[in-house]
C-alpha positions as CSV (number, residue, x, y, z in Angstrom):
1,X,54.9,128.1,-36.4
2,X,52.4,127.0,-33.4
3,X,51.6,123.9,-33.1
4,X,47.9,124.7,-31.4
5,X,45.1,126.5,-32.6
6,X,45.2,130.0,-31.0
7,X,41.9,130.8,-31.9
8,X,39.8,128.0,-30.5
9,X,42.7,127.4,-27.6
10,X,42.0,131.4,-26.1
11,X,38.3,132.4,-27.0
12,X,35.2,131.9,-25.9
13,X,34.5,130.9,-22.0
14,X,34.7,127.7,-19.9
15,X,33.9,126.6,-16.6
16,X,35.0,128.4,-13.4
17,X,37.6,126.2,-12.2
18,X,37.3,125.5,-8.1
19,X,40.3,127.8,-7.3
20,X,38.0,130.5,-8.9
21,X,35.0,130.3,-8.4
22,X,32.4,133.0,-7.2
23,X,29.9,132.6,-5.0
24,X,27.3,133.8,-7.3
25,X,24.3,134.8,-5.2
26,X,26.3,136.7,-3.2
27,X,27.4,138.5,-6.3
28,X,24.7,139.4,-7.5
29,X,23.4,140.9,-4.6
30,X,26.5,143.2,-4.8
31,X,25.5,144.0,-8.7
32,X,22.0,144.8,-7.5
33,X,23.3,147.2,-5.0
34,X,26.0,149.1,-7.2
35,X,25.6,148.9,-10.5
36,X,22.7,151.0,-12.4
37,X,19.8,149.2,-13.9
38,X,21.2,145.5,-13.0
39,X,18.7,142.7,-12.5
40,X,19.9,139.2,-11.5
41,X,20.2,136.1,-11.1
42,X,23.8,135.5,-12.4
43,X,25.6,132.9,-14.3
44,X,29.5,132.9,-14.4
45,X,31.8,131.4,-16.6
46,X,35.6,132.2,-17.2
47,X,37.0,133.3,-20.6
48,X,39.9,131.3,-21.7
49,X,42.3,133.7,-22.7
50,X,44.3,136.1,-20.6
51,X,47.3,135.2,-18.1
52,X,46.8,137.1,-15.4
53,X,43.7,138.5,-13.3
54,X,41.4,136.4,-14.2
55,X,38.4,137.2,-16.4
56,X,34.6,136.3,-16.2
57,X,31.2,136.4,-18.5
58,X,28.4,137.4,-16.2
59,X,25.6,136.9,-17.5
60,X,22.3,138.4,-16.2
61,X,18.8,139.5,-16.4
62,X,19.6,142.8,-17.8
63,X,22.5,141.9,-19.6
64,X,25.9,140.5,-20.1
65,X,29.3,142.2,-18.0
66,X,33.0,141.2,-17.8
67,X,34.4,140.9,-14.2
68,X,38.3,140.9,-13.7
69,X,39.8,140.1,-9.9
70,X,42.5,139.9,-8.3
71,X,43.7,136.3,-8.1
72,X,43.1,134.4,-5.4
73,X,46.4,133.5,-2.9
74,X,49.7,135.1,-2.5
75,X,50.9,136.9,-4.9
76,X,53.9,139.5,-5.9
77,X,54.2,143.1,-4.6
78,X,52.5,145.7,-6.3
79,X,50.7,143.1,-8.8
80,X,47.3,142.4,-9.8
81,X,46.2,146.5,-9.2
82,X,42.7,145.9,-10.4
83,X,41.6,149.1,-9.1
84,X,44.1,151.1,-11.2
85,X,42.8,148.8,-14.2
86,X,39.5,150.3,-13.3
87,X,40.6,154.3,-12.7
88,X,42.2,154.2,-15.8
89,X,39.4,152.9,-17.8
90,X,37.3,154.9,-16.3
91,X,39.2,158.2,-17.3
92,X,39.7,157.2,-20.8
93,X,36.1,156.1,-21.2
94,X,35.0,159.8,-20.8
95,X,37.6,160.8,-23.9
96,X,35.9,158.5,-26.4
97,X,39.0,156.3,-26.0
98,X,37.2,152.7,-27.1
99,X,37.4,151.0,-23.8
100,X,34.5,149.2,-21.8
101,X,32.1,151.1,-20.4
102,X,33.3,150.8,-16.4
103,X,30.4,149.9,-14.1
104,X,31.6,149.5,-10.3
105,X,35.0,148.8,-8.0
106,X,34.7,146.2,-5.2
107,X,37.4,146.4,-3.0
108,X,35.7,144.4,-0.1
109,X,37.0,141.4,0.0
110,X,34.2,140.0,1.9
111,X,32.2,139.9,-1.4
112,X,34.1,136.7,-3.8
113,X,37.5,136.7,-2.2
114,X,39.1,139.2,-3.8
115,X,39.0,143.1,-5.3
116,X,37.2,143.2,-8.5
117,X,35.6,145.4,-10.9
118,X,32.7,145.2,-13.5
119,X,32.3,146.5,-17.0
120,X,30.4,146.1,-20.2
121,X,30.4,143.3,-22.3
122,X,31.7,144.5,-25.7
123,X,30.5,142.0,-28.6
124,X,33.0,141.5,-31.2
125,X,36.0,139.7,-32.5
126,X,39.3,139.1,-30.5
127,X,41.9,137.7,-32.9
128,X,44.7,135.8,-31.3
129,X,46.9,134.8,-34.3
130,X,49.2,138.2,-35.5
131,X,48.9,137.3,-38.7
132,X,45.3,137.1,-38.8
133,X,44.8,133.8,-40.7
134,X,41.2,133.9,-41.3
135,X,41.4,137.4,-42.9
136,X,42.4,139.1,-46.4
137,X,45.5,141.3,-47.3
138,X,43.2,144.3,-47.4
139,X,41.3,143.4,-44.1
140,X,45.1,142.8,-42.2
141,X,46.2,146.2,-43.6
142,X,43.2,148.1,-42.5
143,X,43.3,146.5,-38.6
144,X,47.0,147.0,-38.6
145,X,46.0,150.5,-39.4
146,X,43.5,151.0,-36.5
147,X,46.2,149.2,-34.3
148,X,48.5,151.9,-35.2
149,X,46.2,155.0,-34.8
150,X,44.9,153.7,-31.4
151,X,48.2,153.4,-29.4
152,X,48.7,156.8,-31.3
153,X,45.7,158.3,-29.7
154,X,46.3,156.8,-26.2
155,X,50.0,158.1,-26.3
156,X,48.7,161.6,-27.1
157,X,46.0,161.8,-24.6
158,X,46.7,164.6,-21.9
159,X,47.1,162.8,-19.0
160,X,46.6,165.6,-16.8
161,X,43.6,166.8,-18.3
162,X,41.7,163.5,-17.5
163,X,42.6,163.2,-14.1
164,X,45.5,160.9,-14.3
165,X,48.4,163.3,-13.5
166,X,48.9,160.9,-10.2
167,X,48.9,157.6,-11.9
168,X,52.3,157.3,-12.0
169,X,55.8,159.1,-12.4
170,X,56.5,160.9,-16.1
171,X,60.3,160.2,-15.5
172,X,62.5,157.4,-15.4
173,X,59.7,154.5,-16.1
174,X,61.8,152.6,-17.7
175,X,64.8,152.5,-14.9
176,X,61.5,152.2,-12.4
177,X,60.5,149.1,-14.8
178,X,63.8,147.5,-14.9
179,X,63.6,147.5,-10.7
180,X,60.2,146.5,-10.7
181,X,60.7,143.1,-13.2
182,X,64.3,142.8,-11.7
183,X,62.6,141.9,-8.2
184,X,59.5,140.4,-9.5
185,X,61.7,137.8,-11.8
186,X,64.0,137.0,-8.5
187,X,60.9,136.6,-6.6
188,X,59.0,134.1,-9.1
189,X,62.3,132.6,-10.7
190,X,62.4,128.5,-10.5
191,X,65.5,128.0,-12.4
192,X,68.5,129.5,-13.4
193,X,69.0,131.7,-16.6
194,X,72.3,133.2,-17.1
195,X,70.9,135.5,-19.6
196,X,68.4,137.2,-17.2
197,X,71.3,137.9,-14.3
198,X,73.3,139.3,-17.5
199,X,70.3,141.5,-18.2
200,X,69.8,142.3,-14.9
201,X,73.2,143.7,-14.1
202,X,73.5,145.1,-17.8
203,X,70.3,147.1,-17.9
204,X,70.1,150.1,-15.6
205,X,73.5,151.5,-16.6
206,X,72.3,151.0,-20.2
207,X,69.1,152.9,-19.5
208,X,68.2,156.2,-21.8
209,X,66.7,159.2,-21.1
210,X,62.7,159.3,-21.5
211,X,61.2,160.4,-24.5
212,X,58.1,162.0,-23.2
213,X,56.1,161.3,-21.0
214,X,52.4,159.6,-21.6
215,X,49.4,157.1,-20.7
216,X,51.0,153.6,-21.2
217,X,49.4,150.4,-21.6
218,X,52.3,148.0,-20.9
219,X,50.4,145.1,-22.9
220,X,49.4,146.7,-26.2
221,X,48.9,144.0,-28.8
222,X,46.3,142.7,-31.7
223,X,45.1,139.9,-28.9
224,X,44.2,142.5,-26.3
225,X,41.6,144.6,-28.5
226,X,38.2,143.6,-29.4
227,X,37.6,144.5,-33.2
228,X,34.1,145.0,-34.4
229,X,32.5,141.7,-35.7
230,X,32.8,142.7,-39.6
231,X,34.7,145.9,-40.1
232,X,38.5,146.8,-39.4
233,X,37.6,148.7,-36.2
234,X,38.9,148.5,-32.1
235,X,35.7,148.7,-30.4
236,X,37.7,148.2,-26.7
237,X,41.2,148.1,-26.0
238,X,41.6,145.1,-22.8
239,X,44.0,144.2,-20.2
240,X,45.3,147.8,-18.3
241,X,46.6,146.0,-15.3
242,X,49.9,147.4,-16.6
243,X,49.1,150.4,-17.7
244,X,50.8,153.6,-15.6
245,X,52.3,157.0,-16.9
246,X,55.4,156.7,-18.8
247,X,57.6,157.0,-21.5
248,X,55.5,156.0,-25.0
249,X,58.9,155.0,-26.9
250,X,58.9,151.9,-24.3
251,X,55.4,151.0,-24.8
252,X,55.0,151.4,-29.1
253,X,58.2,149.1,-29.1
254,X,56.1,146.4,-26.9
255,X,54.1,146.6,-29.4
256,X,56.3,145.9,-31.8
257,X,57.8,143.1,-30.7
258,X,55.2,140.3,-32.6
259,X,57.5,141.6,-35.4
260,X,60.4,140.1,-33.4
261,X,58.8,137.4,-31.5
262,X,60.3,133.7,-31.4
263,X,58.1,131.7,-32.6
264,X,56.7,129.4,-30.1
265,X,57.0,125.5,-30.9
266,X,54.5,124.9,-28.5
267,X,51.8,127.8,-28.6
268,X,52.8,128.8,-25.1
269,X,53.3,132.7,-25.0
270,X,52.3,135.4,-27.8
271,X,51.9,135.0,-31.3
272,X,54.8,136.2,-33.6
273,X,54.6,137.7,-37.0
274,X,58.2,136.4,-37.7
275,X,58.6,133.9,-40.4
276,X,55.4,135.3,-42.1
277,X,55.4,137.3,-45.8
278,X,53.8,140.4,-44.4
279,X,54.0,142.0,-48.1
280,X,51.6,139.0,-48.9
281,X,49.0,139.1,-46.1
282,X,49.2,143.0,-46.2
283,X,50.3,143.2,-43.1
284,X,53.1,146.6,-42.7
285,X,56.6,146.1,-41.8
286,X,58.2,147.1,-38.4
287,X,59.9,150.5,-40.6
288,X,56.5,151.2,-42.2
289,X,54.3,150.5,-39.5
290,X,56.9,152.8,-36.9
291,X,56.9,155.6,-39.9
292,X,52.8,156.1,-39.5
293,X,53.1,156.0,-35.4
294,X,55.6,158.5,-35.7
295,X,53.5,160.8,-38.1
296,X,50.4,160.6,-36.0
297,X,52.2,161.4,-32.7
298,X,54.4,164.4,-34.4
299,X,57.8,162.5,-33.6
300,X,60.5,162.9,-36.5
301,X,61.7,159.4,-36.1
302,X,62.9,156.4,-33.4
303,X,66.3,155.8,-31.9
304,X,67.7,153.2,-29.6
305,X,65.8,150.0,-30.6
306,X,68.3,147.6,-29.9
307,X,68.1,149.0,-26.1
308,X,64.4,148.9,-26.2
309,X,64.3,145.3,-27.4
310,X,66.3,144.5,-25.1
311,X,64.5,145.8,-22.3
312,X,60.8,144.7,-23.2
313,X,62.1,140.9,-24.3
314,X,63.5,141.0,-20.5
315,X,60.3,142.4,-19.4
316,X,58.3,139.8,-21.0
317,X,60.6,136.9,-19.7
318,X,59.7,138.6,-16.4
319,X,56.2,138.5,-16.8
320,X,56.5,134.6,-17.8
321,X,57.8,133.8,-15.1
322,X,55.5,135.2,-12.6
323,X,53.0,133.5,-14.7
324,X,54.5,130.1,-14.3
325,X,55.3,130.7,-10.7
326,X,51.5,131.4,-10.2
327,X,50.8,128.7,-12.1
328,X,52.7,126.0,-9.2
329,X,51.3,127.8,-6.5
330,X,48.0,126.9,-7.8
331,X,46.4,130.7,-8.4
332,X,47.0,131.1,-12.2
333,X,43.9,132.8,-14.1
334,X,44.7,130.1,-17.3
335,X,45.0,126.4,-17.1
336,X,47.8,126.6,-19.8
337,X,50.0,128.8,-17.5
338,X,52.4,125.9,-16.7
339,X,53.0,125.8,-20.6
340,X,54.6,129.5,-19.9
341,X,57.8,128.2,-18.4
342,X,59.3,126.9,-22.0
343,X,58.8,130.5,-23.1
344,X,61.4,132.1,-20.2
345,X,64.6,131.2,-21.5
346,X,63.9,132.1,-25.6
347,X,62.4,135.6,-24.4
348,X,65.9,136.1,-22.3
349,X,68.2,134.9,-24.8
350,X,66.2,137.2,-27.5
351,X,66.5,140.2,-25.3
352,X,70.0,139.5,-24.9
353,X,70.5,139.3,-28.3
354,X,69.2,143.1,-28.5
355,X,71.5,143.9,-25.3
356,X,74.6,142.7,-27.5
357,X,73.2,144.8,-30.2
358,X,73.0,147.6,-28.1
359,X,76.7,147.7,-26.9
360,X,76.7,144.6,-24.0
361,X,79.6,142.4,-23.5
């Protein structure tokens, strides 16, 4: 299991970092001018957790907001989209969807650096460990529940009806996802892994047809919801720099994969459920926890995991290595990002594990 403390490593805030830091007069100013009933002065500080755009506490006069921005520095095509982070949580906010309350888009970079976007602070609990050590078997069962109905609800949302029918294409996300992580891993890679090229090359032809077509997060997990402070319940979901339209078979088995997850020897990457006795902590299994999402979103059952697997370990490999890459260029959001590049090779040789599974040679 991890070696590091999840929980104390990832929450709370620290110092801004140089490469980061806001000028925060000039911030304020900008708050004072576009978002509703804000009273500075500002203070700034950076939570811990979180990989990519980087995250901040502002804390004012009238209140306490989260900032994300786009990082600082060159970056790779098509990443860091804070403004579609901000569009989408601003259509969901008006379903009752438990996301932040969205305050204001800056796309000027004149004001910090870099495009940014403020929203509420939402008090409460992010857990960073899957298997929830500080909790009871009845606790773990109810959030896994809530986990469950959530990414339910978001996968049955009419996209069209909130204003999202543009957000992306219904079809083919997954062969569009393949491209996209294809080209961002060749951009970002700094070594080689014969399983990736394998992947790469196996992939596309492997590729189903959709399943549907829905608002996807891309990075739906325990660690990216805030839970209320003393009852099983997801108060906001986080971290929508991924999110597009798409097929919802791809994005429930993201989810699933902390039931699959290598652990991590060093507490680089994502938490993992594997090795755990779920029966004991009260946490569901992977069939158990897939029957209930398939009852709440009306689907008779779930084919082609292997494939899926397959495809969202790659993914994941791809996203760690963009992360590391970031990291050596100096404009990572987390000071642990280096730590990412142990995790590259076990997420590839996991997905193409699934890729066997699924009929590669």
């Amino acid at each position: 299991m991890d070696r590091i403390d999840r929980q104390s490593e990832f929450s709370g805030v620290r110092e801004v970092p140089d490469a980061l830091r806001i000028d925060e007069a000039r911030l304020a100013r900008w708050l004072e001018a576009h978002v509703e009933g804000f009273a500075g002065p500002v203070t700034v500080e950076q939570f811990k957790g979180g990989q990519s755009n980087p995250t901040y506490r502002v804390t004012a006069a009238s209140g306490r907001y989260v900032l994300r921005r786009k990082p600082p520095g060159t970056l790779l095509p098509s990443a860091h989209a804070v403004d579609r982070e901000y569009r989408v949580i601003s259509a969901l906010h008006g379903t009752g969807f438990p996301v932040a309350k969205p305050h204001a888009l800056c796309e000027d970079e004149g004001v910090i650096g870099t495009a940014f976007y403020v929203m509420d602070h939402v008090d409460g609990r992010v857990i960073w460990e899957p298997h929830m050590p500080a909790s009871d078997p009845g606790e773990r069962a109810a959030v896994y529940d809530r986990l469950n109905e959530t990414i339910a609800r978001l996968h049955t949302i009419d996209y069209e009806a909130v204003g999202l029918s543009d957000f992306g294409k219904p079809g083919g996300y997954v062969a569009r996802q393949i491209r996209r992580w294809s080209q961002q891993y060749s951009a970002s890679a700094t070594e080689d892994v014969a399983e990736m090229d394998r992947l790469m090359a196996w992939l596309p032809g492997a590729c189903p047809e959709d399943t549907g077509a829905a608002i996807v997060h891309g990075d739906f997990r325990l660690d990216n919801v805030i839970l209320h402070e003393s009852e099983p319940r997801v108060l906001a979901v986080l971290d929508w720099e991924l999110a597009t339209l798409g097929d919802p078979l791809a994005d429930f088995t993201y989810h699933l994969m902390q039931w699959r997850m290598p652990p991590s020897e060093t507490g680089a990457g994502v938490g993992s459920l594997v090795g755990h006795d779920l029966a004991a902590l009260g946490i569901p299994d992977l069939d158990s926890y897939t029957a209930r999402y398939c009852e709440r979103t009306g689907r008779r059952r779930l084919e082609g995991f292997d494939f899926y697997f397959a495809y969202n370990f790659f993914r994941m490999a791809a996203i760690f290595q963009g992360i590391v890459a970031r990291a050596r260029a100096g404009n990572a959001a987390n000071p642990k990002a280096e730590a990412m590049a142990s995790q590259v090779r076990p997420m590839a040789e996991t997905a193409w594990h699934y890729a066997r599974r699924a009929g590669a040679s």
